[in-house]
N, C-alpha and C positions, 0 to 999 in steps of 0.2 A: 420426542424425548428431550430436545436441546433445549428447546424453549418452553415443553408442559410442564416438566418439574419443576423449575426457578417458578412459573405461573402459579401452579398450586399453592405451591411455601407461600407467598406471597398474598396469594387469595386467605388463606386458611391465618395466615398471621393477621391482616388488619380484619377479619371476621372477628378473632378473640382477644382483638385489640378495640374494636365498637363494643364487643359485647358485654367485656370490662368497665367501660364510662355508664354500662348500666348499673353497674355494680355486678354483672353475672361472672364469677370468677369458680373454676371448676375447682373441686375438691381433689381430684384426680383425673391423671389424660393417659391418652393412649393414641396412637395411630396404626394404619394400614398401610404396609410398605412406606413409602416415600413417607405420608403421614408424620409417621413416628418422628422423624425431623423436627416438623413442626413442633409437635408434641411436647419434646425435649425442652425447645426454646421455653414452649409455655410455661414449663416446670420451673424455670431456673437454673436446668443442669448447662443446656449451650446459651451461650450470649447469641444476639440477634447477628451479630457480623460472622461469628463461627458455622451456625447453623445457614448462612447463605451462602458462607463458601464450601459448606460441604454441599449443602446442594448444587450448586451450580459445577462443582467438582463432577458430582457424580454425574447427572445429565451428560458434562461435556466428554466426559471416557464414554458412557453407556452409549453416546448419539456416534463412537468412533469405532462399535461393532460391526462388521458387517449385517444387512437386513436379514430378515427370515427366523427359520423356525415359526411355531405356532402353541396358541393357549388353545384347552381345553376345559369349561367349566362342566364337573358333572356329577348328578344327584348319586355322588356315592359318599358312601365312612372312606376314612384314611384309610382303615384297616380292611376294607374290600379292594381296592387301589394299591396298594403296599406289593404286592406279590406279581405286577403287573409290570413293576417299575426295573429301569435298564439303564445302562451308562447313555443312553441316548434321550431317556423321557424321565422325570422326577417331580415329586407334587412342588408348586409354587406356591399354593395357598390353601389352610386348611378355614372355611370362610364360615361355616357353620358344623355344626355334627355328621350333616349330611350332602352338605356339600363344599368340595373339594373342586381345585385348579388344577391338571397337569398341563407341563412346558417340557418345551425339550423340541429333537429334529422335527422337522415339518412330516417326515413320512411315519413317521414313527407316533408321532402324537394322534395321527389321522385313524392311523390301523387302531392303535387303544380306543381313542373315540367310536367306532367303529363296533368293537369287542363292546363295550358297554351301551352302545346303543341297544344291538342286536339281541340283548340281555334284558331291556325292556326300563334303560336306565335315560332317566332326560338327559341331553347332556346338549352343550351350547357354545359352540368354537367363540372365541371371542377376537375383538380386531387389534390386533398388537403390532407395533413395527420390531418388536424383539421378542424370544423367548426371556420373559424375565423369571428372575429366582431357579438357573436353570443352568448346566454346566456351559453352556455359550458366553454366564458371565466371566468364567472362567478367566479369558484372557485379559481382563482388566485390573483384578482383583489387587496384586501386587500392588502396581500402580496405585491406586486409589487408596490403598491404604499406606502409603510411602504420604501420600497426599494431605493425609488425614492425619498424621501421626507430622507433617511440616505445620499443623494449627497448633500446636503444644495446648493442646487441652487441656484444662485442670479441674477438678472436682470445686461444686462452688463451696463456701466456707459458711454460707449461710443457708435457711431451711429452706426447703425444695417441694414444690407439691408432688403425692406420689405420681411414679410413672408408670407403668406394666409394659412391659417389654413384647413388642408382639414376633420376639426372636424368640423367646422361652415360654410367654404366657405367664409367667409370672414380676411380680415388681421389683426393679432394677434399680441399682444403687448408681448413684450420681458417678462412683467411678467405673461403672460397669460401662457408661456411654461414653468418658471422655477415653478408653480403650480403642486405638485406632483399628486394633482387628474384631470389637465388635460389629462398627459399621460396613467392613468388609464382607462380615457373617452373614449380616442382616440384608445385605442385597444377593445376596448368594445362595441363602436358604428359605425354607419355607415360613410365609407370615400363617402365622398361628393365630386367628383371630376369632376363633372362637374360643378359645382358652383366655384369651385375653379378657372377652366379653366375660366370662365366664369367672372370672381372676375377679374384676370391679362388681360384678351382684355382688359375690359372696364377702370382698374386703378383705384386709387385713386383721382387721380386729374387729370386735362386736360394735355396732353402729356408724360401722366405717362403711357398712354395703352401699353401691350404686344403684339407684332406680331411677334416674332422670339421667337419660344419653343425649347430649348435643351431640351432633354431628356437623363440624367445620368444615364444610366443604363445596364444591359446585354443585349435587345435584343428592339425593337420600337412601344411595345403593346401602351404605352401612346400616344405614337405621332398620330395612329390612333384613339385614341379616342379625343384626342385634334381636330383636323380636324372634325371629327364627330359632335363635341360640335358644332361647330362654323360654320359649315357647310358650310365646305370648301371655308370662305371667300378668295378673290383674292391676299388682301394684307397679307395674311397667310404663317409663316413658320413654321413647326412642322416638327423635324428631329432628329434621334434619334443618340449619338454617336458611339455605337456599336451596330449591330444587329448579333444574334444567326447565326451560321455557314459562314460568311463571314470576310475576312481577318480583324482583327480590327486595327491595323495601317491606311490602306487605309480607313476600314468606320471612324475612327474618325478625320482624318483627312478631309475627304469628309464633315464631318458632319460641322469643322469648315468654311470649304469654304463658304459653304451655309448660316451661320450666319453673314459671311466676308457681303459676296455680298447683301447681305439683310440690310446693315445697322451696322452690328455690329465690333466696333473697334478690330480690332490684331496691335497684336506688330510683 
């Protein structure tokens, strides 16, 4: 956690910083937990120095939790999952329609895992060194937003690309992020990212809809839950720039073809 998140930010920044000299500049962004950081800067709501020290902010609290606890990812709705949940285990991630994260104690996330297996439900522990999005952030939360609110953020003054907030699923105003208790929120609660996905098809307004999904990242877990979301409409592009063990020069620039041919201007 000390050193994956500052890693990320940084990967996912000079990604949409090459992909810009192509001219591919996004209409609208959004991230996955940590993501959304990124995201932000993309926008123009955080400047490049703010959104590195809030990451490196948050990493350096999140890496001074003690270890443990445990993620659960599993093929259920929120709303089959909801009734299940305790001051010990709570959803982390709603990732698709159908499937959902829960985090929380290590015995307690096991027994639910467990409960829904035996129910005939996939389900797929994942390798975490914390419970995230889960009341174990609990003990940092102050902190970090004492941290957040010492950046004196300010709303930019100029236009902003839209953002969608993967705290609400819906699109969030420039000063909805320089709010030091939203960042507090947003590592605290559930990433909504299906709602999100689901937020950029349909748009803001008419012609505004999303059908070409970059994905800035190390490897194309989002891209298949995007497809998932949307279930696998026709006019659908979900394509990720770099994927885990394959040459990343050729995938990312594979990746821009595909936005080329889909609609999307290059220089």
């Amino acid at each position: 956690t000390l050193y994956t998140q500052p890693a990320l930010f940084a990967l996912q920044t000079a990604l949409t910083h090459l992909l810009s000299t192509w001219g591919i500049t996004p209409t609208a962004v959004a991230g996955h937990s940590i993501g959304a950081i990124a995201a932000a800067c993309t926008a123009g709501i955080l400047t490049l120095h703010d959104a590195a020290t809030l990451i490196a902010t948050r990493a350096r609290l999140m890496h001074t939790l003690p270890p443990g606890g445990a993620m659960t990812a599993i093929n259920a709705t929120e709303e089959q999952i909801t009734p299940h949940l305790s001051d010990a285990v709570t959803i982390a991630a709603i990732n698709t329609p159908t499937s959902t994260v829960i985090s929380g104690d290590h015995h307690t996330v096991t027994q639910l895992t467990e409960h829904f297996r035996e129910q005939g439900h996939k389900v797929r522990p994942l390798t975490v060194s914390h419970a995230f999005h889960s009341p174990h952030m609990n003990p940092i939360l102050e902190e970090f937003e004492h941290a957040v609110a010492g950046l004196s953020l300010t709303p930019p003054t100029g236009p902003v690309i839209p953002f969608v907030s993967d705290l609400t699923g819906q699109v969030a105003a420039p000063s909805d992020l320089t709010d030091p208790s939203y960042w507090a929120r947003h590592l605290r609660n559930p990433v909504r990212f299906a709602d999100v996905v689901r937020r950029l098809h349909e748009g803001r307004e008419p012609g505004e809809e999303v059908r070409t999904f970059l994905e800035i990242g190390p490897d194309g877990v989002l891209s298949g839950l995007i497809r998932e979301t949307l279930d696998r409409q026709e006019d659908l592009v979900a394509v990720p720039a770099l994927r885990r063990d394959r040459p990343e020069p050729h995938t990312v620039v594979t990746a821009a073809a595909h936005a080329h041919t889909h609609g999307t201007p290059t220089d």
